[in-house]
MITI-171347 format. One record per atom (N, C-alpha, C): residue in one letter; atom name; x, y, z. Coordinates in Angstrom, 2 decimals, always signed. Example, Ala and Ser with C-alpha at 12.3 -4.5 7.8 and 13.67 -1.06 7.14 Angstrom:
<dokol A doba N u +13.19 v -5.69 w +7.80>
<dokol A doba CA u +12.30 v -4.50 w +7.80>
<dokol A doba C u +13.20 v -3.30 w +7.80>
<dokol S doba N u +12.85 v -2.25 w +7.08>
<dokol S doba CA u +13.67 v -1.06 w +7.14>
<dokol S doba C u +12.90 v +0.03 w +7.87>
***
This chain:
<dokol X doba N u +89.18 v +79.76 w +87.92>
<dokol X doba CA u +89.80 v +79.98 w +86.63>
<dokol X doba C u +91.11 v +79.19 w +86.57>
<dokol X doba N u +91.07 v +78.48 w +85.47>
<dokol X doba CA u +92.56 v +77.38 w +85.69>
<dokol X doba C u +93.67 v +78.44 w +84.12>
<dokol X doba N u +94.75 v +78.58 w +84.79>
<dokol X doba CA u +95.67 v +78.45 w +83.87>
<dokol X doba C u +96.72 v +78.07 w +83.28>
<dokol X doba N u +96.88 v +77.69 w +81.70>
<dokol X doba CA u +97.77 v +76.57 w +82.03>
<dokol X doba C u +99.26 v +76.84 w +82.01>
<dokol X doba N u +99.96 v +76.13 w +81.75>
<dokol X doba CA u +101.48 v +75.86 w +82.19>
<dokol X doba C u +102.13 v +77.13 w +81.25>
<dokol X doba N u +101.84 v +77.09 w +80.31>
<dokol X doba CA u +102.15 v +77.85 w +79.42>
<dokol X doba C u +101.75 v +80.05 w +79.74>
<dokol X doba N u +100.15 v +79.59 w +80.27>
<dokol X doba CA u +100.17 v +80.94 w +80.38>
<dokol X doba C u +100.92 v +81.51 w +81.67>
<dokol X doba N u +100.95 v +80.46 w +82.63>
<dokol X doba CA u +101.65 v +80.77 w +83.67>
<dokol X doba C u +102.98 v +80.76 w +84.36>
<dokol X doba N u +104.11 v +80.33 w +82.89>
<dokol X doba CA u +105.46 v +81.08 w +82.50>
<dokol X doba C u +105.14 v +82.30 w +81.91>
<dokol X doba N u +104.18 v +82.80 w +81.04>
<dokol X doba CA u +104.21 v +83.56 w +80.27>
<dokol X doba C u +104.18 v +84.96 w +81.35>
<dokol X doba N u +103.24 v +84.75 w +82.58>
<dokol X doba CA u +102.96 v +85.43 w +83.35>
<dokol X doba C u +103.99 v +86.14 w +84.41>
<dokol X doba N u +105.08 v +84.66 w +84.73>
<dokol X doba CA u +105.61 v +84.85 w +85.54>
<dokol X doba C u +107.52 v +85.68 w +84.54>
<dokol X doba N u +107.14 v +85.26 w +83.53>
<dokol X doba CA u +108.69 v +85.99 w +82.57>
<dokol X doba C u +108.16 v +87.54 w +82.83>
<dokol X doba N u +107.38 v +87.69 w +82.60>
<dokol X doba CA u +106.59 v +89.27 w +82.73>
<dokol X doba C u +106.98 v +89.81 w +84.10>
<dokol X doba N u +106.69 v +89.35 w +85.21>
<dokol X doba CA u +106.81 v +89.49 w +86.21>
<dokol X doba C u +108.50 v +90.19 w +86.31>
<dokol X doba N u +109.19 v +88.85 w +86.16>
<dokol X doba CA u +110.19 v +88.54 w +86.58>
<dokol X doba C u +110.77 v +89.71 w +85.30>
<dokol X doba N u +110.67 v +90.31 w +84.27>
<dokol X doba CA u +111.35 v +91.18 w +83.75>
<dokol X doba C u +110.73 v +92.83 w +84.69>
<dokol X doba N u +109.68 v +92.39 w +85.18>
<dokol X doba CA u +109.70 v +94.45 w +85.62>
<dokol X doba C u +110.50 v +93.94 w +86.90>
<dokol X doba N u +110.34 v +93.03 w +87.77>
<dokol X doba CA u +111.19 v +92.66 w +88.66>
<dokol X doba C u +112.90 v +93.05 w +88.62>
<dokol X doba N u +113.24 v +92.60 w +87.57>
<dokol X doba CA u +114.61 v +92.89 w +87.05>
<dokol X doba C u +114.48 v +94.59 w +86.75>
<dokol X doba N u +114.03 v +95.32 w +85.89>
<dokol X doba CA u +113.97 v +96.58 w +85.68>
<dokol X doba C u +113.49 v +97.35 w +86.60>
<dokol X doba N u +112.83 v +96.87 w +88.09>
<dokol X doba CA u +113.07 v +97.87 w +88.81>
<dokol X doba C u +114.15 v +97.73 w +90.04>
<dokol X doba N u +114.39 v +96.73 w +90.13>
<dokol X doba CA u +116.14 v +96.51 w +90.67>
<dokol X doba C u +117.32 v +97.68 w +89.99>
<dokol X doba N u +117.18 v +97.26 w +88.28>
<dokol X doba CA u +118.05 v +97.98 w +87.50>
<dokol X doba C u +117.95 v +99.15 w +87.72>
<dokol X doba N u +116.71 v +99.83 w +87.89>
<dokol X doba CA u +116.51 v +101.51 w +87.21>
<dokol X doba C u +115.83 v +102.32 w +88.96>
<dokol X doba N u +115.90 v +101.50 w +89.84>
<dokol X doba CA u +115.00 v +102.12 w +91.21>
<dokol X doba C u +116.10 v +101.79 w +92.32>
<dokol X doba N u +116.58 v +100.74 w +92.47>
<dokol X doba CA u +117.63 v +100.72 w +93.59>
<dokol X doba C u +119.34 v +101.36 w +92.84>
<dokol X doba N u +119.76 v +101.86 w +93.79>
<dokol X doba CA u +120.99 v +102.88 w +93.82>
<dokol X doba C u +122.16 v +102.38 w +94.24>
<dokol X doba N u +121.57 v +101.31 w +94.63>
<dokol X doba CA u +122.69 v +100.38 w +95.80>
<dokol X doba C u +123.99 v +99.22 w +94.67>
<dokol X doba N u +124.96 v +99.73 w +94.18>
<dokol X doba CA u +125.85 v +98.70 w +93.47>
<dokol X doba C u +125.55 v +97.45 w +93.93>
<dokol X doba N u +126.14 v +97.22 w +95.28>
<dokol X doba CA u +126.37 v +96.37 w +95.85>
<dokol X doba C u +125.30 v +95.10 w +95.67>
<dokol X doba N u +123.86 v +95.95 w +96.55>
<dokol X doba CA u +122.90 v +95.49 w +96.42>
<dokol X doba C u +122.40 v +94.40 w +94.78>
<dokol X doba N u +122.63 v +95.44 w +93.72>
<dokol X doba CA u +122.61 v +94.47 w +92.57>
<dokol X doba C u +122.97 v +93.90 w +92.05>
<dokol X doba N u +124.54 v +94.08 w +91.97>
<dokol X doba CA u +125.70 v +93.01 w +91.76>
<dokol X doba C u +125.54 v +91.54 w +92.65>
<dokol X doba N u +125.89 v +92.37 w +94.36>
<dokol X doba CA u +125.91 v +91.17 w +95.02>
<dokol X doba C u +124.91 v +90.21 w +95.37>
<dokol X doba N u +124.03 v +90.50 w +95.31>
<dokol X doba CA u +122.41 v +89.84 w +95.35>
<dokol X doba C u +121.78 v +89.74 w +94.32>
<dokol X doba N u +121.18 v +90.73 w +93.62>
<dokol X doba CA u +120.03 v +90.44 w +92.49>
<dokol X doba C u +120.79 v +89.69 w +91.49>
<dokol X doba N u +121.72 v +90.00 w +90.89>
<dokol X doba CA u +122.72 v +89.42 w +89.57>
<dokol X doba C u +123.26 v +88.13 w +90.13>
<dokol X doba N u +123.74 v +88.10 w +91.59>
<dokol X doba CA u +124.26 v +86.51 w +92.17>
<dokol X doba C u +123.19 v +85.59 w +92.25>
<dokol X doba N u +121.91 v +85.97 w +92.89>
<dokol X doba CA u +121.05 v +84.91 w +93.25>
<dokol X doba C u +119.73 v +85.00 w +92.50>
<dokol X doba N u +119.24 v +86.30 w +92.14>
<dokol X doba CA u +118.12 v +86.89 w +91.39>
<dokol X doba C u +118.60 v +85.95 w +89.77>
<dokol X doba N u +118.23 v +87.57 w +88.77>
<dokol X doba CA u +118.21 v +87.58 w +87.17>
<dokol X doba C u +119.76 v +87.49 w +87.35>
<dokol X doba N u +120.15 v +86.79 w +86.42>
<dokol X doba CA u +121.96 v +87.23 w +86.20>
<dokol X doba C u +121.99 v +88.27 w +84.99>
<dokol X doba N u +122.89 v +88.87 w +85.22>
<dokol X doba CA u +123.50 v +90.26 w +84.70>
<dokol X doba C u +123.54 v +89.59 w +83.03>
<dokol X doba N u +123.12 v +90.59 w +82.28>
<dokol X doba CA u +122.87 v +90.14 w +80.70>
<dokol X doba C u +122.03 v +89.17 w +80.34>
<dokol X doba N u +120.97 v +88.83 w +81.13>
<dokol X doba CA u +119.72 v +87.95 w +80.90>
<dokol X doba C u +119.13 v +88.20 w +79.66>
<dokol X doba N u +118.70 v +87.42 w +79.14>
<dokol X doba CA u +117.77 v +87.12 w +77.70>
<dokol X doba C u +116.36 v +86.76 w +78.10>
<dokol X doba N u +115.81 v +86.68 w +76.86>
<dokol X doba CA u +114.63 v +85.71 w +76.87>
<dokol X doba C u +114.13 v +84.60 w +77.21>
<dokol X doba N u +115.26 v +83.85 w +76.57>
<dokol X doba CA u +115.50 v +82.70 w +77.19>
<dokol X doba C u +116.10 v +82.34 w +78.76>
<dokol X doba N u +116.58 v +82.96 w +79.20>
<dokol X doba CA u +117.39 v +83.09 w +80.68>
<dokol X doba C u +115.53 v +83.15 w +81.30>
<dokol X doba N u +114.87 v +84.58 w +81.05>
<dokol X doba CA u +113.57 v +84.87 w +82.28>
<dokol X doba C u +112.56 v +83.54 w +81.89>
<dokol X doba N u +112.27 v +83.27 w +80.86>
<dokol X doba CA u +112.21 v +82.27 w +80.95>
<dokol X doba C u +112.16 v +80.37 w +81.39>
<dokol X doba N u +113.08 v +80.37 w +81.53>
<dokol X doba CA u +113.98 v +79.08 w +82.22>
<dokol X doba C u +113.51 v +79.53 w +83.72>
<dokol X doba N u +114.07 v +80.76 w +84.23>
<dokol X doba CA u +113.64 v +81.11 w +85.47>
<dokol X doba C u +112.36 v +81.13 w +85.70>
<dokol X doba N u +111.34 v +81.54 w +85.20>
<dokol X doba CA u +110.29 v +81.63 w +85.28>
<dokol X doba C u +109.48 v +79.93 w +85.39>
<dokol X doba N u +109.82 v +79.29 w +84.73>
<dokol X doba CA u +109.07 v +77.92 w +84.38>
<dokol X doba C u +110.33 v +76.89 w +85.41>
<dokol X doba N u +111.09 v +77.63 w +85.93>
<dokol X doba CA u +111.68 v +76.55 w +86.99>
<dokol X doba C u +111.19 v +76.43 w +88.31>
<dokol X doba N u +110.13 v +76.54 w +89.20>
<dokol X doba CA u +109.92 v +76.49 w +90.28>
<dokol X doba C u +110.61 v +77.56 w +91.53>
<dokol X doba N u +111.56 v +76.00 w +92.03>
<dokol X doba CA u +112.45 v +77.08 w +92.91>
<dokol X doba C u +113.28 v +77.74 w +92.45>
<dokol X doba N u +113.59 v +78.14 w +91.41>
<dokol X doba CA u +114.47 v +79.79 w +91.13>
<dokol X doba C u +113.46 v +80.63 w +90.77>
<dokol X doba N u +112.43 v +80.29 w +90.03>
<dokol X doba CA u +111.32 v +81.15 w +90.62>
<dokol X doba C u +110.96 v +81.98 w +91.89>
<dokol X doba N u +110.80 v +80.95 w +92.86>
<dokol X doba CA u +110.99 v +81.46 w +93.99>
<dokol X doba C u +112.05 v +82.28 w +94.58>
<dokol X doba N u +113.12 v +81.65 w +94.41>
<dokol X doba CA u +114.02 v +82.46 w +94.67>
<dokol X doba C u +115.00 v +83.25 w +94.56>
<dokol X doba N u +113.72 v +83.96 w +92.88>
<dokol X doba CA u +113.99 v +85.59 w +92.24>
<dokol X doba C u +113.27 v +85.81 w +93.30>
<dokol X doba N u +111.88 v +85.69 w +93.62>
<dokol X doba CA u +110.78 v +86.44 w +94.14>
<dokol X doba C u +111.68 v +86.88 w +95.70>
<dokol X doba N u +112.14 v +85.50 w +96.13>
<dokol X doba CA u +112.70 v +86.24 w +97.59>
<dokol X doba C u +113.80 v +86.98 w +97.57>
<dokol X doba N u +114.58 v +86.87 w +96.19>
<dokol X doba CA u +115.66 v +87.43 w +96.16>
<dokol X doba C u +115.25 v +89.26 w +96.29>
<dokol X doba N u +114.46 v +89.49 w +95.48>
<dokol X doba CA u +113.71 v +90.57 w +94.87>
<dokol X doba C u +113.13 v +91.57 w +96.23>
<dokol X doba N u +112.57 v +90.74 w +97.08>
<dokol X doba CA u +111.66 v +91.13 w +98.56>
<dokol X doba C u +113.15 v +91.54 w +99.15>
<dokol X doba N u +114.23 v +90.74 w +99.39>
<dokol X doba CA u +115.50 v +91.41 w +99.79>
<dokol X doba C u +116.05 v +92.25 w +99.32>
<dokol X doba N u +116.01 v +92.66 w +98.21>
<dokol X doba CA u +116.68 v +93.48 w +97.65>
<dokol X doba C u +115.99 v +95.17 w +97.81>
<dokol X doba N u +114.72 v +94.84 w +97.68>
<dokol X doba CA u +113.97 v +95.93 w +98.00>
<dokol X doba C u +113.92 v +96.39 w +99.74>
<dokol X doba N u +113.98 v +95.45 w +100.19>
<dokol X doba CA u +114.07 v +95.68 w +101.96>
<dokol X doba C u +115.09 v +96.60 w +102.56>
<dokol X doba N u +116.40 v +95.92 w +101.55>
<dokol X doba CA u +118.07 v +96.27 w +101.98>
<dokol X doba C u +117.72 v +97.95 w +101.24>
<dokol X doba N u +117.07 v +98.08 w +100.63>
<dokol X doba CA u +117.18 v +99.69 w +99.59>
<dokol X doba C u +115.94 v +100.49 w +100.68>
<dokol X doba N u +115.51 v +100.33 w +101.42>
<dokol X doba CA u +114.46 v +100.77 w +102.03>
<dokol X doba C u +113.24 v +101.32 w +101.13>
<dokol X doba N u +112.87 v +99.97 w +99.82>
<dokol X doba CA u +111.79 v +100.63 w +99.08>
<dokol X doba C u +111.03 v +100.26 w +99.59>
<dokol X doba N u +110.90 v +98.92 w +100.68>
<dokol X doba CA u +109.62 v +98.69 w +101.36>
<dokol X doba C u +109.47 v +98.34 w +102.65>
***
């Protein structure tokens, strides 16, 4: 199944917003989201356009996703 460029920002903004909302609403840790998710992740007051851009950029793509795997590690959600 091929998908194209388009559906697969569309896929990954999706992603990358429950990504952000469960940082926001599941980890407890200030620190943790200020100093990591908001520094290297989603930045703090993200738009549409912001998950976006992130989403269809490659490596910040990536490195929400690893940001995200750290952030959850440091909170002991996984």
């Amino acid at each position: 199944m091929k998908v194209s460029r388009n559906e697969l920002i569309n896929i990954r903004t999706k992603l990358l917003k429950g990504m952000d909302e469960y940082v926001r609403n599941h980890i407890d840790d200030e620190c943790i989201c200020y100093d990591i998710w908001f520094a290297v992740g989603v930045p703090d007051g993200a738009n549409e356009t912001d998950f976006r851009e992130i989403a269809a950029d490659e490596e910040l793509w990536l490195d929400c996703v690893k940001t995200f795997k750290r952030c959850c590690e440091l909170a002991r959600k996984i």
